[in-house]
C-alpha positions as CSV (number, residue, x, y, z in Angstrom):
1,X,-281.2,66.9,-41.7
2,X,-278.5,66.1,-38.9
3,X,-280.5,62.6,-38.1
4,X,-280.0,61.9,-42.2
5,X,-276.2,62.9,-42.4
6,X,-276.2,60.8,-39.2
7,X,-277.6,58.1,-40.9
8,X,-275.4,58.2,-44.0
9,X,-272.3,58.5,-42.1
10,X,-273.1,55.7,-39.9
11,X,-273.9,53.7,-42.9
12,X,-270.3,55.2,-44.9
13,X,-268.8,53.9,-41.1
14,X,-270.3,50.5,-41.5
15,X,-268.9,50.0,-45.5
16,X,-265.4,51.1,-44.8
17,X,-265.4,48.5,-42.1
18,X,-266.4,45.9,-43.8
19,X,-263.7,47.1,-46.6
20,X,-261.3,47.3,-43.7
21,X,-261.8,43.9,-42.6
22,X,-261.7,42.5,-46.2
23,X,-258.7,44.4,-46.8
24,X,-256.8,42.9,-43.8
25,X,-258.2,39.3,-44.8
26,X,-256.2,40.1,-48.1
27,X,-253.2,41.3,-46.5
28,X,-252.8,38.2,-44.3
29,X,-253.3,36.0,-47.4
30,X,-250.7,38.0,-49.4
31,X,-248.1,37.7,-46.4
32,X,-248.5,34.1,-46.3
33,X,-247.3,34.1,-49.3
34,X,-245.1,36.0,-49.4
35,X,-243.6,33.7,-46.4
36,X,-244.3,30.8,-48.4
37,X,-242.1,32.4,-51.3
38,X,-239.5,33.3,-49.1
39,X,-239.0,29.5,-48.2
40,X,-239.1,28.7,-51.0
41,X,-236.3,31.0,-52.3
42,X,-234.1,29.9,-49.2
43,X,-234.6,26.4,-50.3
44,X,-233.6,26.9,-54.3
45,X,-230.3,29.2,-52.6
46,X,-229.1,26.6,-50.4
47,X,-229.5,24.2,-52.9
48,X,-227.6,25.9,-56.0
49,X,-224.8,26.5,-53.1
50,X,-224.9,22.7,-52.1
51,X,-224.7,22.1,-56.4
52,X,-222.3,24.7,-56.6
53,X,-220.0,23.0,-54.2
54,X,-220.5,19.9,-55.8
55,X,-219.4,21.1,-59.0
56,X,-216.0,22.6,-57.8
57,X,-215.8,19.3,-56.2
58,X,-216.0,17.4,-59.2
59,X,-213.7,19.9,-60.8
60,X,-210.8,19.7,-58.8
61,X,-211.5,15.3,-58.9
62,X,-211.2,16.3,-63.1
63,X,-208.1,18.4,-62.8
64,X,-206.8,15.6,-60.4
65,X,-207.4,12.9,-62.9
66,X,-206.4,14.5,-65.7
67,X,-202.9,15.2,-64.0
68,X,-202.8,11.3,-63.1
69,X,-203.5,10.3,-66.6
70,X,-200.8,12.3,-68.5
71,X,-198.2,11.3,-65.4
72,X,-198.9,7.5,-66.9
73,X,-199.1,8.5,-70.3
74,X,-195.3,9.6,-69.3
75,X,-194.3,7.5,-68.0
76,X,-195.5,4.5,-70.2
77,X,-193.6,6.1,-72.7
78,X,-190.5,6.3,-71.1
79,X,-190.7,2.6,-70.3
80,X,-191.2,2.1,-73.9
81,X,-188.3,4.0,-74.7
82,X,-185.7,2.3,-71.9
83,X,-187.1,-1.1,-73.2
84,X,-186.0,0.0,-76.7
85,X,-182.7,0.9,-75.2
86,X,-182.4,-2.2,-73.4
87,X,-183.1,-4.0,-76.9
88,X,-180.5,-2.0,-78.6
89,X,-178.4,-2.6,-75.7
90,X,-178.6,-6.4,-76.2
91,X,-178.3,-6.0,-80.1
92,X,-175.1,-4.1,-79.7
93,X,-173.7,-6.4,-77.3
94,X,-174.6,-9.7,-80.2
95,X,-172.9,-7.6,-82.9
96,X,-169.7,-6.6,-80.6
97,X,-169.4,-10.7,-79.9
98,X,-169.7,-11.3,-83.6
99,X,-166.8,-8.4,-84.4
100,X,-165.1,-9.7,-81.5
101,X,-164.6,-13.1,-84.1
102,X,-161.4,-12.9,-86.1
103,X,-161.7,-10.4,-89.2
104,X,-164.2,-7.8,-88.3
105,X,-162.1,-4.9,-86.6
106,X,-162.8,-2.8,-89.8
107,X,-166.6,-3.5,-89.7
108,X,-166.5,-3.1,-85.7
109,X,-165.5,1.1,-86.0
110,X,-168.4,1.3,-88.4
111,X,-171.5,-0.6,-86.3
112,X,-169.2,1.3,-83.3
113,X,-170.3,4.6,-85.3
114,X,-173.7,3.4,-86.1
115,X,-174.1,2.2,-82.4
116,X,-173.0,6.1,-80.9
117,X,-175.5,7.4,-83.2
118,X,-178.2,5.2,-82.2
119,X,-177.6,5.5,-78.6
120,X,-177.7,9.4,-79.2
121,X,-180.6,9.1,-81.0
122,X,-182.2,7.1,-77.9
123,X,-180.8,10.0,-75.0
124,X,-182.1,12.5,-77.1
125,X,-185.5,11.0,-77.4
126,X,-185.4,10.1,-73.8
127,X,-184.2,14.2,-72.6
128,X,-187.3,15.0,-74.8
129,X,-189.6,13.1,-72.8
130,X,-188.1,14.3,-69.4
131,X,-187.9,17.9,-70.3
132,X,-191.2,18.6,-71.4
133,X,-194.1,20.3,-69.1
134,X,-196.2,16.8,-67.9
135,X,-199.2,16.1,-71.1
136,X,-197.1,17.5,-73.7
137,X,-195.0,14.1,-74.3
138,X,-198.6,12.6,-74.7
139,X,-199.7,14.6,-77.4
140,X,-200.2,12.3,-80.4
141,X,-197.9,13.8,-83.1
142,X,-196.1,12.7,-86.6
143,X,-193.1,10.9,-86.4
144,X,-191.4,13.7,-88.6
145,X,-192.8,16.3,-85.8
146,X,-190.8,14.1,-83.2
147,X,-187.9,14.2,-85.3
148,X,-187.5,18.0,-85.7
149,X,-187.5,18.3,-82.1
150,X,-185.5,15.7,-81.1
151,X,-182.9,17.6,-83.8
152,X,-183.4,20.9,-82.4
153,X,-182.5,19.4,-79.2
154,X,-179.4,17.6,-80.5
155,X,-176.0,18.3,-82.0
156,X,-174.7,16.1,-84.7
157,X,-170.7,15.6,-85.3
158,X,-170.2,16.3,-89.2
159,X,-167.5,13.6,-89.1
160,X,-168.2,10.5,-87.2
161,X,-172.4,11.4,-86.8
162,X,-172.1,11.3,-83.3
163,X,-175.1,12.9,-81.3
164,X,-174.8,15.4,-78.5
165,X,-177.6,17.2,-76.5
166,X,-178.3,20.5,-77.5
167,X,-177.8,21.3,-73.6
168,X,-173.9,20.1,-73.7
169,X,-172.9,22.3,-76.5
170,X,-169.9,22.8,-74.9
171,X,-169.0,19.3,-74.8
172,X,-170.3,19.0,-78.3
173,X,-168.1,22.1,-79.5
174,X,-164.8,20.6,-77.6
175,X,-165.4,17.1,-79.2
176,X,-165.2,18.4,-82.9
């Protein structure tokens, strides 16, 4: 009986050997993967870091341009609006040479008037531009919008029309 139970051990020795030897074939193929896997997830980090980068790269370029673009938008504006004064300018100085002629000092305090109000139309629209926060003089608006805030912004004399900024209210109160 001892030469049987020999047998059968030798023969339980002999299986769990060759289930060993599998079982260590199959833990080398599943760590080679595992490696190959862990490449592989080094590779995708590194390169969502390298696209991350990129992206706050070409963020910051946006923000840059963006802040370049309103800046022109300004400033094309106020061009616009000193070329306007500069065509007023030349306007008033025609009709002063045609008051200048004999007979139009009564028609000169009038356009004189008109002229103050024009020109404080034209400061006040030009402090509007320079006081606000760069991009906001850009915004596309009515006409009527930019009218009610170039009248907050300004004081108008109830006699002659004459137009002060809202920021020299003093001046504006000592004048009337």
């Amino acid at each position: 009986m001892k030469v049987k139970e020999l047998l059968q051990l030798k023969e339980q020795n002999r299986k769990m050997s060759s289930e060993n030897k599998k079982m260590e074939i199959t833990v080398d193929q599943l760590q080679a993967q595992l490696s190959t896997q862990d490449k592989e997830t080094e590779k995708l980090v590194r390169g969502i870091q390298d696209k991350t980068g990129q992206l706050e790269h070409l963020k910051k370029e946006n923000d840059h341009l963006f802040l370049s673009l309103s800046e022109q938008r300004r400033d094309q504006k106020l061009r616009q609006t000193v070329e306007e004064m500069e065509q007023n300018e030349t306007t008033a100085v025609k009709k002063q040479q045609e008051l200048m002629e004999p007979g139009g000092k009564k028609a000169a305090l009038t356009v004189e008037q008109q002229l103050a109000r024009e020109v404080g139309r034209l400061k006040a629209k030009l402090t509007l531009h320079q006081e606000m926060p760069h991009g906001k003089a850009d915004d596309s608006c009515d006409h009527t919008l930019e009218q009610q805030q170039m009248q907050a912004l300004c004081l108008n004399c109830p006699i002659c029309g004459k137009t002060f900024p809202a920021r020299e209210k003093q001046i504006f109160e000592d004048y009337v």
